[in-house]
C-alpha positions as CSV (number, residue, x, y, z in Angstrom):
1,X,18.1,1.1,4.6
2,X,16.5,-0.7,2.2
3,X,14.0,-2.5,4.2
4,X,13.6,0.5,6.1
5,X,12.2,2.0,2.8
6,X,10.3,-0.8,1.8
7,X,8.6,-0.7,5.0
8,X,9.5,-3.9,6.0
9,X,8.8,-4.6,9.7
10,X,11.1,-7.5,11.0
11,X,14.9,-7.9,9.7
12,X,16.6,-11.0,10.6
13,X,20.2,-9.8,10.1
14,X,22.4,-12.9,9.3
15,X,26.3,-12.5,9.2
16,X,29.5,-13.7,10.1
17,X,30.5,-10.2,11.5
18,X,29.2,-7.5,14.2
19,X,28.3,-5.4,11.5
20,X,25.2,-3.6,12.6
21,X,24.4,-1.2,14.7
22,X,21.3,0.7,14.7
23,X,21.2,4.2,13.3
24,X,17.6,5.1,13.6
25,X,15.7,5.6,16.4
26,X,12.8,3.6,14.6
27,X,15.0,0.6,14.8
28,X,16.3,-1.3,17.5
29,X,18.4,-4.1,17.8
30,X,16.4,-7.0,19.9
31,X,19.4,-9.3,20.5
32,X,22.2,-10.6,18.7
33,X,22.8,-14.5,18.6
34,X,25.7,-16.2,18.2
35,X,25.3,-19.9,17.6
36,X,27.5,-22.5,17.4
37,X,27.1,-23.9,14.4
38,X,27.4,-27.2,12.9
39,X,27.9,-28.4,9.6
40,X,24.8,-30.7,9.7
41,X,22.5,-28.8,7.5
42,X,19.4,-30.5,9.0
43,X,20.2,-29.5,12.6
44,X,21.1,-26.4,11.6
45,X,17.6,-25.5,9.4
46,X,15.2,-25.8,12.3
47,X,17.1,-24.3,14.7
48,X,17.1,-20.8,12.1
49,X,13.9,-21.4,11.5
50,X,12.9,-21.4,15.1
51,X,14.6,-18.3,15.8
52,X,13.7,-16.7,12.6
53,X,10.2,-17.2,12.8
54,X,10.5,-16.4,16.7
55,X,11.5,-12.8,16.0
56,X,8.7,-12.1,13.0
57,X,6.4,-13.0,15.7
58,X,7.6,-10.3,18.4
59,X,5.8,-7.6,19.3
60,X,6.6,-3.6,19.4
61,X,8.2,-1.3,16.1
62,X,10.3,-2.4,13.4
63,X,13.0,-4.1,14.6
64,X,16.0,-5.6,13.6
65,X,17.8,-9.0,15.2
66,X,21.2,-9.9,14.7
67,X,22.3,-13.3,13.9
68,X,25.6,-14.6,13.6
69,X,26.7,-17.4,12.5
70,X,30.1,-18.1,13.0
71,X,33.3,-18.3,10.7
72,X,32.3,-19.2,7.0
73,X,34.6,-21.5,4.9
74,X,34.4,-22.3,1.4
75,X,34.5,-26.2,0.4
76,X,38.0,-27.5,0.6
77,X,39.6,-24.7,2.7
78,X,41.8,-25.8,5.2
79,X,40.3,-22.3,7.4
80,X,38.4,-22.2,10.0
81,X,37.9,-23.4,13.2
82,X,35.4,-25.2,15.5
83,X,32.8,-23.2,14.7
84,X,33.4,-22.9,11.0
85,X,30.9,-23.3,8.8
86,X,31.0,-24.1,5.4
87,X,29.6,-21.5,3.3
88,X,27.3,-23.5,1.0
89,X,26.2,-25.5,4.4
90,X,25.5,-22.0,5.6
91,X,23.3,-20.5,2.4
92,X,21.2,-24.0,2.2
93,X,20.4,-24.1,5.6
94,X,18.8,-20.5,5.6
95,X,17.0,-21.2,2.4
96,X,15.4,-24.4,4.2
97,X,14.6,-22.0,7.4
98,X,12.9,-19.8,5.4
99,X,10.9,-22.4,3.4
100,X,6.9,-22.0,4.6
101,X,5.5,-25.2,5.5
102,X,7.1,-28.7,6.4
103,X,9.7,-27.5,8.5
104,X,10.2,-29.5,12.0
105,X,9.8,-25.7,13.8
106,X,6.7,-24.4,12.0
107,X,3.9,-25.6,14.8
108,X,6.3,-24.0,17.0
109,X,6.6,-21.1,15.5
110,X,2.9,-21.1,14.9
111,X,1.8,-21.5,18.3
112,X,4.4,-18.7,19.8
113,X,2.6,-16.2,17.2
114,X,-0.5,-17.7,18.2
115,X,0.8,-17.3,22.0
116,X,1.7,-13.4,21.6
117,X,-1.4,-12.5,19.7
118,X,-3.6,-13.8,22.8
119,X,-1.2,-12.0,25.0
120,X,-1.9,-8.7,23.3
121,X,-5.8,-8.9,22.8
122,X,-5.7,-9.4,26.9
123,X,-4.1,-6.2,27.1
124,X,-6.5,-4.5,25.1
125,X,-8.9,-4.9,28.2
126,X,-5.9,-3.3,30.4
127,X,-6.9,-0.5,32.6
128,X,-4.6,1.6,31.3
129,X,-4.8,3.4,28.2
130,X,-1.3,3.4,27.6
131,X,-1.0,-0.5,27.8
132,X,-4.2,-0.6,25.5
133,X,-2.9,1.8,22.9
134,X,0.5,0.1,22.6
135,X,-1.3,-3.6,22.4
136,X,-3.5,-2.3,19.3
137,X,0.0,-0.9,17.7
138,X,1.4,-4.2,18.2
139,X,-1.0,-5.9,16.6
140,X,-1.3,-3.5,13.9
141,X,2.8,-4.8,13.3
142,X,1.9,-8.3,13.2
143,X,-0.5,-8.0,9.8
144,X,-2.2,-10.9,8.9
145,X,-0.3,-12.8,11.3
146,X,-3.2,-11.0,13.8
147,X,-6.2,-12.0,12.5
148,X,-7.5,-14.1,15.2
149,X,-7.7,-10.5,17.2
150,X,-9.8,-8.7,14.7
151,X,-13.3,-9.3,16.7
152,X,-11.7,-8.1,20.0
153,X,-10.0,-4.8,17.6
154,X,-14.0,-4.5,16.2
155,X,-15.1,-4.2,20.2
156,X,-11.8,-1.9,21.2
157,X,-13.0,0.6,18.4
158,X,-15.7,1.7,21.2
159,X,-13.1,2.5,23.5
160,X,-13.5,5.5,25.9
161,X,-10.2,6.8,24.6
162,X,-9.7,8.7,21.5
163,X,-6.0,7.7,21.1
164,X,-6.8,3.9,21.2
165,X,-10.0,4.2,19.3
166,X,-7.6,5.6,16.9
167,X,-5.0,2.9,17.0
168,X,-6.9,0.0,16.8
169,X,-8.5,1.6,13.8
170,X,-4.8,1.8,12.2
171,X,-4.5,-1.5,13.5
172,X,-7.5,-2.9,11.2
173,X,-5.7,-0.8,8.4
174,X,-2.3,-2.5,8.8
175,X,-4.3,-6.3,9.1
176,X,-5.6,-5.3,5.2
177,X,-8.0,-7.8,3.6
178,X,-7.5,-10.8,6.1
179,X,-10.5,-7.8,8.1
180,X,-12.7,-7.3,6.1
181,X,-15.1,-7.9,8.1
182,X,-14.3,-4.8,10.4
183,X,-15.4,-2.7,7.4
184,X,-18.7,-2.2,8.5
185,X,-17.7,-1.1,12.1
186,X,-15.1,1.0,10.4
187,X,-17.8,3.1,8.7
188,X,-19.7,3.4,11.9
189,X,-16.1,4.8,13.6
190,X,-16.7,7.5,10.7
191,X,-18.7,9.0,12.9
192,X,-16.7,9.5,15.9
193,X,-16.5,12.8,17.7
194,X,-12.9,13.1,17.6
195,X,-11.3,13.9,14.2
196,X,-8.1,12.5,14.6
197,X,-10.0,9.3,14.8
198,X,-12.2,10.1,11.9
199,X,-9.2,10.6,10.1
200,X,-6.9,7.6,10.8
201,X,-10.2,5.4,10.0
202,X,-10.7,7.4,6.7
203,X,-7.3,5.9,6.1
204,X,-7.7,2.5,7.5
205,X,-10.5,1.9,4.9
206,X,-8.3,3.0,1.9
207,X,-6.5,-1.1,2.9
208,X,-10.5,-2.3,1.7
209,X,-10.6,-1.0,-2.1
210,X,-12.8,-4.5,-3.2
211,X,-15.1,-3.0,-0.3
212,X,-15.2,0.2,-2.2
213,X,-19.0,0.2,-3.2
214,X,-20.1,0.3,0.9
215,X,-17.0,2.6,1.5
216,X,-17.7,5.1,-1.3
217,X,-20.9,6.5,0.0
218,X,-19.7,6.9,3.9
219,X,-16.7,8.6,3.1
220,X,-18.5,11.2,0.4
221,X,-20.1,12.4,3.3
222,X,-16.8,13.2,5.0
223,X,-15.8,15.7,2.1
224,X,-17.5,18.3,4.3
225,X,-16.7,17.5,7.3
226,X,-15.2,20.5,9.8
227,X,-11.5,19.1,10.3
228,X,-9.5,19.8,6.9
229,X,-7.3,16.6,7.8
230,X,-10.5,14.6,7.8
231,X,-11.8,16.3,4.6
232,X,-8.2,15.4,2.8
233,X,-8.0,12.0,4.1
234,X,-11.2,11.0,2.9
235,X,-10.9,12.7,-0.6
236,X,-7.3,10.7,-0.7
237,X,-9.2,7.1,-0.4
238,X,-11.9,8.3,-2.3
239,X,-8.9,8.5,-5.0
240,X,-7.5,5.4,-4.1
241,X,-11.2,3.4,-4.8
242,X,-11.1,3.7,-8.3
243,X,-14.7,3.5,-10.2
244,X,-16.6,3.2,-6.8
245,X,-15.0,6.4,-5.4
246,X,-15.5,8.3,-9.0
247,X,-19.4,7.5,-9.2
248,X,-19.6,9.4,-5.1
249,X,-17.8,12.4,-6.2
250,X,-19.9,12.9,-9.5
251,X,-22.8,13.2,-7.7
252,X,-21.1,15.3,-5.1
253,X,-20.0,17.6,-8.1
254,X,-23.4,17.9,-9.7
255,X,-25.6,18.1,-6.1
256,X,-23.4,19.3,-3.4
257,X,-24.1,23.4,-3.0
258,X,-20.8,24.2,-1.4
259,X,-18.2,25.1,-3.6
260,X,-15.4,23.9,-1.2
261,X,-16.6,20.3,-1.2
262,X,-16.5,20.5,-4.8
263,X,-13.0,21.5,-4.8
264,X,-11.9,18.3,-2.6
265,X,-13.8,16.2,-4.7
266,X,-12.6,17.4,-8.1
267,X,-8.9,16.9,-6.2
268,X,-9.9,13.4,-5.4
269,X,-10.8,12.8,-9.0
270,X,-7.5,13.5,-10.2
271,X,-6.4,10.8,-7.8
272,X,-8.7,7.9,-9.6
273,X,-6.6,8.5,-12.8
274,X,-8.2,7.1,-15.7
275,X,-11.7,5.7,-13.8
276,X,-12.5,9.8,-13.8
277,X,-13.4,9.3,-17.6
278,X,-16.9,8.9,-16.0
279,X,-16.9,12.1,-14.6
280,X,-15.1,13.6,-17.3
281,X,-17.9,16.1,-18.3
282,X,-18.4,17.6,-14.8
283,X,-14.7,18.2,-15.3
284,X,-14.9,19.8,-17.7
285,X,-18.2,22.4,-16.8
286,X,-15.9,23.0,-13.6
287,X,-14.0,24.6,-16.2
288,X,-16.4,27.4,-16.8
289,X,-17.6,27.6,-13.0
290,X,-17.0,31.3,-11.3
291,X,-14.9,30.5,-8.7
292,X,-11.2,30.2,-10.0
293,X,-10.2,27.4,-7.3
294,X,-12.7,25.1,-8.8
295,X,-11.1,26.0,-12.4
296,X,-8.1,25.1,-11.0
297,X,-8.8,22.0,-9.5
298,X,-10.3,21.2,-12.7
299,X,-8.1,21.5,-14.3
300,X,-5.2,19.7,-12.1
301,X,-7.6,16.8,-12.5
302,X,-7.7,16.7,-16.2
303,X,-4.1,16.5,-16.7
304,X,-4.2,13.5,-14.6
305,X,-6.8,12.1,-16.2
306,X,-5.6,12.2,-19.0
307,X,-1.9,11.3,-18.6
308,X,-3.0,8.1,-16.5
309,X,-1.2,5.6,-18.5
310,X,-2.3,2.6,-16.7
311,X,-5.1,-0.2,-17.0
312,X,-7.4,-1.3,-15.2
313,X,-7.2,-5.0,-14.3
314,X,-10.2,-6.2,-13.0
315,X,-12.8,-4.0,-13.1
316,X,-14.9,-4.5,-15.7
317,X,-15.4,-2.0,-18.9
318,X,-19.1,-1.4,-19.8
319,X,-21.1,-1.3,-22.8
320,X,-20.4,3.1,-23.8
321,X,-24.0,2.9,-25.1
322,X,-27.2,2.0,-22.5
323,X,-27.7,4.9,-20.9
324,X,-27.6,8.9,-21.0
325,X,-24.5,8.6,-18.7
326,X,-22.8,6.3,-21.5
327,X,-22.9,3.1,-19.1
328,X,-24.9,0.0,-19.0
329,X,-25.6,-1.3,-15.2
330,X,-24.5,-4.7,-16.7
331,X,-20.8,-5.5,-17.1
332,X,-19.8,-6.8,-20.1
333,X,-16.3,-8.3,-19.4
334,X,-17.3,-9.5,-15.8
335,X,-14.0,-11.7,-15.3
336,X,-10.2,-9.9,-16.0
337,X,-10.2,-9.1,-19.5
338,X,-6.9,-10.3,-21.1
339,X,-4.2,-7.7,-22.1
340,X,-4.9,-7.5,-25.9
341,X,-8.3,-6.5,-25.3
342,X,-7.5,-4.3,-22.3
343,X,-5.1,-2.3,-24.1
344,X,-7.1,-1.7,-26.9
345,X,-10.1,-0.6,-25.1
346,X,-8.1,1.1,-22.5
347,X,-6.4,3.3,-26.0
348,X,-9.6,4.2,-27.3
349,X,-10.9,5.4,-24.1
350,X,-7.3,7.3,-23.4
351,X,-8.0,8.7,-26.9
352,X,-11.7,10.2,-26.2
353,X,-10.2,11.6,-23.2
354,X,-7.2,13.4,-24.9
355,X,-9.8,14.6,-27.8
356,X,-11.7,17.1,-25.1
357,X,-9.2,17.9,-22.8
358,X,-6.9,19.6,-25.0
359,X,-9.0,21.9,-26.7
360,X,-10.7,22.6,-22.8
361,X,-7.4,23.0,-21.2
362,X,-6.2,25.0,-24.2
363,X,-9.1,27.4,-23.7
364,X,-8.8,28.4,-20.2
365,X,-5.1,29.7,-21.1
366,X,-6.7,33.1,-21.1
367,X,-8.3,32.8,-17.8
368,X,-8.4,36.0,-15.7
369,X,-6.5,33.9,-12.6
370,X,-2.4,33.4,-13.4
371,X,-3.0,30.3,-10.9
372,X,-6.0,28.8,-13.2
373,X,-3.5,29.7,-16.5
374,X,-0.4,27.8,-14.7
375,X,-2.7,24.8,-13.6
376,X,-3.6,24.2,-17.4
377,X,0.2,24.9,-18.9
378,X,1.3,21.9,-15.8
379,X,-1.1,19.7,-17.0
380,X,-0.8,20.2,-20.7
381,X,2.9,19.7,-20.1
382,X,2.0,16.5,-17.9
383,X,-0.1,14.9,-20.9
384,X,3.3,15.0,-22.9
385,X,3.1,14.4,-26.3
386,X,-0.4,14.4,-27.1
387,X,-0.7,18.1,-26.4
388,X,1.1,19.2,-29.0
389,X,-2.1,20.7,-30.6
390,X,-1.6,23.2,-27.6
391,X,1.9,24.6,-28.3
392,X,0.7,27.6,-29.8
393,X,-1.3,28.8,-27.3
394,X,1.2,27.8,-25.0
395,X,4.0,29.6,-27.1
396,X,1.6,33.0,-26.4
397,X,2.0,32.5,-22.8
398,X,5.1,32.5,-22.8
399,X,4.7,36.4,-22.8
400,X,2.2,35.9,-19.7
401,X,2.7,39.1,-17.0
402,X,3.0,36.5,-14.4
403,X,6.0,34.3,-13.7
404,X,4.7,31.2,-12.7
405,X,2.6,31.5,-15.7
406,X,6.0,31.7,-17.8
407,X,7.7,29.3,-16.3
408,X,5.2,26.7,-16.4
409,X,5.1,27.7,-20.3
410,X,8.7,27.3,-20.4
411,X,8.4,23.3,-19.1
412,X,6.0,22.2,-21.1
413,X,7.7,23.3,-24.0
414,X,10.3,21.1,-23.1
415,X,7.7,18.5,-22.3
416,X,5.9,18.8,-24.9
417,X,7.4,20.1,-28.0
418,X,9.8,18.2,-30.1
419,X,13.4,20.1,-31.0
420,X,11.6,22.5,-33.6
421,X,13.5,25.6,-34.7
422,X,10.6,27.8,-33.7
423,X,10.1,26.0,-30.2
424,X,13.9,25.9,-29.4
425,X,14.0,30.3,-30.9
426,X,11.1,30.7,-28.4
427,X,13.1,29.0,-25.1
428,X,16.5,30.9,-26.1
429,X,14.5,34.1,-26.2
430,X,13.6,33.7,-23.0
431,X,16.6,33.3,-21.3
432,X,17.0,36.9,-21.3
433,X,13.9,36.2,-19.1
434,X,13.7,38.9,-15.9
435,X,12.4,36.3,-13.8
436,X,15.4,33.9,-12.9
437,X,13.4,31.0,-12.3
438,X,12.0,31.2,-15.8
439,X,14.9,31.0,-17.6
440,X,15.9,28.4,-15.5
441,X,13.2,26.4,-17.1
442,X,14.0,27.5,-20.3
443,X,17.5,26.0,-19.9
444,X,16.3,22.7,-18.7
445,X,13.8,22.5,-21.4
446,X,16.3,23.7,-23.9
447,X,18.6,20.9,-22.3
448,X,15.7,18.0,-23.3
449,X,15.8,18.6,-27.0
450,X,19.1,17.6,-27.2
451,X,22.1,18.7,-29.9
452,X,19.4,20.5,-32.7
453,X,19.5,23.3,-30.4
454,X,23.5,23.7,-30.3
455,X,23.8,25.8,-33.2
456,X,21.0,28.5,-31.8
457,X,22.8,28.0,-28.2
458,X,26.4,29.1,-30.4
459,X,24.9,31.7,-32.0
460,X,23.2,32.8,-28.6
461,X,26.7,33.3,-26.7
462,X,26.9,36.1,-28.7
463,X,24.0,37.9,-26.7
464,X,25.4,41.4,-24.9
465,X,23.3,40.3,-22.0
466,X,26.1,38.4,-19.8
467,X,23.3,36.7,-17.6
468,X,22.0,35.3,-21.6
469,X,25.5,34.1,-21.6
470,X,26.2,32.5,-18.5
471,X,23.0,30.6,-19.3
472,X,23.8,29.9,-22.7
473,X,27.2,28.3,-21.7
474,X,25.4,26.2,-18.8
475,X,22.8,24.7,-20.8
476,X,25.6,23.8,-23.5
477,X,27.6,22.2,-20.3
478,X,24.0,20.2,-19.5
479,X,24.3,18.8,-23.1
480,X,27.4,17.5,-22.5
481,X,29.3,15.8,-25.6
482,X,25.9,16.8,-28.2
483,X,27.5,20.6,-27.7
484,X,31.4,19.3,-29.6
485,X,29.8,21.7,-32.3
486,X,30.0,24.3,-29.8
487,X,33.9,24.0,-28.9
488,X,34.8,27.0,-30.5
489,X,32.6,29.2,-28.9
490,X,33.1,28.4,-25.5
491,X,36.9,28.8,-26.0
492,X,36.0,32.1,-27.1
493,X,34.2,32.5,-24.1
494,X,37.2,32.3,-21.7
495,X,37.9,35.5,-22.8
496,X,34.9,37.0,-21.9
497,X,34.3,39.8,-20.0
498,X,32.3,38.7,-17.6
499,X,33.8,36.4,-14.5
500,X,31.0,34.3,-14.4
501,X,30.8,33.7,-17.9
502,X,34.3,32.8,-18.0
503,X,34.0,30.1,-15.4
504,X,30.7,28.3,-16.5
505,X,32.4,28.7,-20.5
506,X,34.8,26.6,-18.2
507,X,32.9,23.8,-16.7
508,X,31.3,23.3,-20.0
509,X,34.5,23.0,-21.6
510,X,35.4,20.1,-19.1
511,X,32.2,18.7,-19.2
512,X,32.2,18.3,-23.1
513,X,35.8,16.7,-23.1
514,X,35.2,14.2,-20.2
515,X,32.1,12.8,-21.7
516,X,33.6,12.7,-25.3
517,X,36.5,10.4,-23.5
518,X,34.5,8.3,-21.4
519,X,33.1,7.8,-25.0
């Protein structure tokens, strides 16, 4: 399950037992060994390594191969039999097997790679599409281990075939940096007639980010294109390509005249975190801008913006004072910059960031569009901390008409806000909410403040609403041993009127007594 996750694409799957059996159809057992082991570590190293390195080299999907090794004793039992094994025999000679480089079976290994590879770029001149589709796929599996085939993958992306075109293009993708050289053929495939190849390209080249600068400029042109999927795939490596991919869409967002293409690309600035700094003040004029998706998108883009919390490693910071766009051509740290100065000029460019975008998102809390007024409260409440110059407007819209509005009021409270009388008097309030997903959120935010809101929660319980109640008593069951204060009341409670009332006064009850012991 794990590798599975991980994306991991060969599992060598070493035990003593017939454990495994395949539960997904995107796995398959190859074969299961069985050796007969011996306790001589150095016979028993190549021939894992052999076999381990045999099955990373096979072609097809993930796969998993079973290999077992026989009854394991530890040193000094009298166990076993004639194919026991002793366990630290066992563990050294996998760890030698796996070793890269000096190993008796590595030109083996090597050449039955090498051997496969060949075998697959042959088929990639098969007659049939289906055999040259499938070859492309395989070598896509390989990774770097293919790179010998990336000229003949360069040729197949001409192919007559839309469905190979489209894997050998994945293929490239999957290969990464070892083919580079491809990029400029990928670029060309950009072009291609059929959009699902256009768009399994668009994600190919997202593997190239250090070829960003010739990437950039091909796929800005795609953010108009008339297949959405190619349109989203290209705005998502646009995101991925960091400074190169922000200075394409700024000029898309000050020149391009149609206001859908500035939507994508204000969705793909999000996506380059804090690198969008550059952009940051056609971010924010797409705040004022007529049409309310473009406010939107803005302002969805902000909050990412500015709640990117990471730094950038190598590309280099330039001087904030040659030109009318704030950048000099010239880099001034043109090698890594070590983390002491990286953080600090990382913090003082977070900080010019947070300076506008609060007051600008803060703003457009009155817009006329309930979506443009929730986009700003999520990304207000995803900035954390640092918008806590907004809570009062965001307090005010917590009377919003609209739901969503409310609700996404509600979480950034809970985000934002520490456990303030007014704040937590605000959430309580509305948990007599009309809308049940609202005071849902109210609850969970009340919930994140922890034990200053138990007295207000006690004093709550006494609210003739019983829905109030039965929230009340759940939230005080979320706090779990921070609501002891709150004992009393919830005993009370048992007696209440109200069934449901009764039974969450209950659960909280249980909940505060089993977390007190376990304390």
């Amino acid at each position: 399950l794990a590798a599975r996750a991980a994306k991991v694409k060969r599992v060598v799957y070493a035990s003593t037992l017939r454990l495994f059996e395949a539960g997904e159809e995107d796995w398959a057992v190859t074969e299961v060994w069985a050796p007969r082991p011996t306790p001589d570590v150095d016979i028993l190293s190549p021939y894992l390594g052999e076999f381990v390195c045999r099955e990373f080299g096979r072609e097809g999907r993930p796969k998993v191969t079973c290999l077992r090794l026989g009854t394991l004793v530890k040193a000094g039992s009298d166990g076993g039999d004639a194919t026991a094994l002793e366990l630290n025999d066992a563990v050294q000679a996998l760890e030698a097997a796996l070793k890269p480089g000096g190993s008796a079976w590595a030109d083996t290994s090597h050449k039955i790679l090498q051997a496969e590879v060949q075998s697959l770029i042959e088929k990639l001149d098969n007659q049939e599409e289906h055999e040259r589709r499938l070859a492309a796929e395989s070598l896509g599996d390989l990774g770097e281990g293919a790179r010998p085939a990336i000229p003949p993958l360069v040729r197949a992306l001409n192919d007559e075939v839309a469905d190979v075109r489209a894997a050998v293009a994945d293929a490239l993708g999957r290969i990464g940096a070892d083919a580079n050289a491809a990029v400029p053929a990928l670029i060309s495939s950009l072009k291609d007639q059929d959009p699902a190849v256009r768009s399994t390209v668009t994600a190919a080249l997202s593997q190239f980010p250090k070829k960003g600068a010739l990437i950039a400029p091909a796929l800005g042109k795609l953010l108009d294109d008339p297949d959405e999927s190619v349109r989203l795939a290209a705005a998502s490596t646009l995101g991925g390509l960091s400074s190169e991919g922000v200075l394409v869409l700024r000029d898309i967002l000050q020149q391009h005249p149609d206001p859908s293409v500035r939507v994508t690309a204000l969705s793909a600035l999000g996506g380059t975190g804090i690198y969008a700094e550059r952009a940051l003040s056609e971010l924010l004029a797409a705040l004022d801008q007529p049409i309310a998706d473009m406010r939107r998108a803005a302002a969805i883009a902000l909050g990412k913006v500015a709640s990117d919390t990471t730094w950038p490693e190598t590309r280099p910071w330039r001087d904030r004072s040659a030109d009318p766009l704030g950048y000099d051509p010239k880099p001034i740290w043109p090698r890594p910059m070590r983390t002491p100065i990286r953080q600090t000029l990382y913090t003082r460019l977070h900080n010019s960031v947070i300076e506008v975008t609060i007051p600008a998102l803060s703003e457009i809390l009155d817009d006329p569009e309930p979506a443009v007024r929730a986009a700003a409260l999520r990304a207000l409440s995803s900035i954390g901390s640092e918008s806590e110059p907004a809570i009062p407007f965001i307090i005010e819209m917590m009377g919003d008409g609209n739901p969503n509005v409310r609700r996404a009021a509600a979480t950034a409270l809970g985000n934002i806000g520490g456990p303030s009388k007014h704040i937590l008097q605000v959430l309580i309030v509305t948990l007599a909410d009309k809308d049940n997903d609202v005071q849902l959120a109210a609850s969970r935010s009340i919930t994140k403040m922890g034990g200053a809101s138990v007295r207000l929660l006690i004093k709550a319980m006494e609210n003739p609403d019983p829905s109030v109640r039965l929230l009340v008593a759940a939230t005080l069951e979320n706090l779990g041993n921070e609501a002891v204060l709150a004992i009393p009341a919830l005993s009370q409670a048992l007696h209440d009127d109200d069934h449901a009332v009764r039974l969450a006064a209950t659960y909280a009850l249980e909940a505060i007594e089993e977390i007190s012991k376990s304390k």
